[in-house]
N, C-alpha and C positions, 0 to 999 in steps of 0.2 A: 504494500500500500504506500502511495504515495503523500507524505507531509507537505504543507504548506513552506514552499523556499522563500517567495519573497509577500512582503507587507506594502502600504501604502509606499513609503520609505525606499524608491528604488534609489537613493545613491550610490557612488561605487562604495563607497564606506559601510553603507551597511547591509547590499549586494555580497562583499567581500565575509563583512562577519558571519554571513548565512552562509557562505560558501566555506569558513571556514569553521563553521559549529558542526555543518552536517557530514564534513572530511572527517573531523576529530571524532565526531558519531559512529561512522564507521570504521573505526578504526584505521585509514591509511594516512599514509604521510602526504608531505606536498610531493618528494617524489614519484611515490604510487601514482597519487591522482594524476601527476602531467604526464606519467607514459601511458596511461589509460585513453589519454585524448589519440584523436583520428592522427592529428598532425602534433606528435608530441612536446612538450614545454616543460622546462628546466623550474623545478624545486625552487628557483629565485622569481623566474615568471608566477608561479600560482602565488608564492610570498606576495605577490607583489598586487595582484589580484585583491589576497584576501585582505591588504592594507586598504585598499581603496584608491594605491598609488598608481595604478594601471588600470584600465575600464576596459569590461569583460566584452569581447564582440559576441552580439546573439547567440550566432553558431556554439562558440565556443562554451558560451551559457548552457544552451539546449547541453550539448555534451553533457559537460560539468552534471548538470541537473539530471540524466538521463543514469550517469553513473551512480550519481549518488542518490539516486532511486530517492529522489525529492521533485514536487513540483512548482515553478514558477507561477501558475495562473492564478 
């Protein structure tokens, strides 16, 4: 079943913290989660993500979300 990923509140700031509640939820690291993706991203890229200091593309969203068996809608 899929949880509720994001809230009113789409910042990348708090975009990032959802992506980084529901990483640490499942147990993987930032490196698990970036070789998971289609076109894989370095342990500093999702760091970088779940700061808020890089904004997620869609795509790369759906993934993330898709992995981490959570929904954005």
């Amino acid at each position: 079943m899929y949880n509720r990923f994001m809230t009113l509140d789409t910042s990348s700031k708090a975009i990032g913290e959802r992506v980084r509640n529901a990483r640490e939820g499942k147990g993987l690291t930032q490196t698990d989660l970036g070789s998971k993706l289609k076109t894989p991203v370095t342990a500093t890229a999702v760091s970088l993500y779940e700061k808020g200091d890089r904004d997620i593309g869609v795509e790369a969203l759906t993934e993330i979300a898709d992995i981490l068996e959570v929904s954005f809608e």
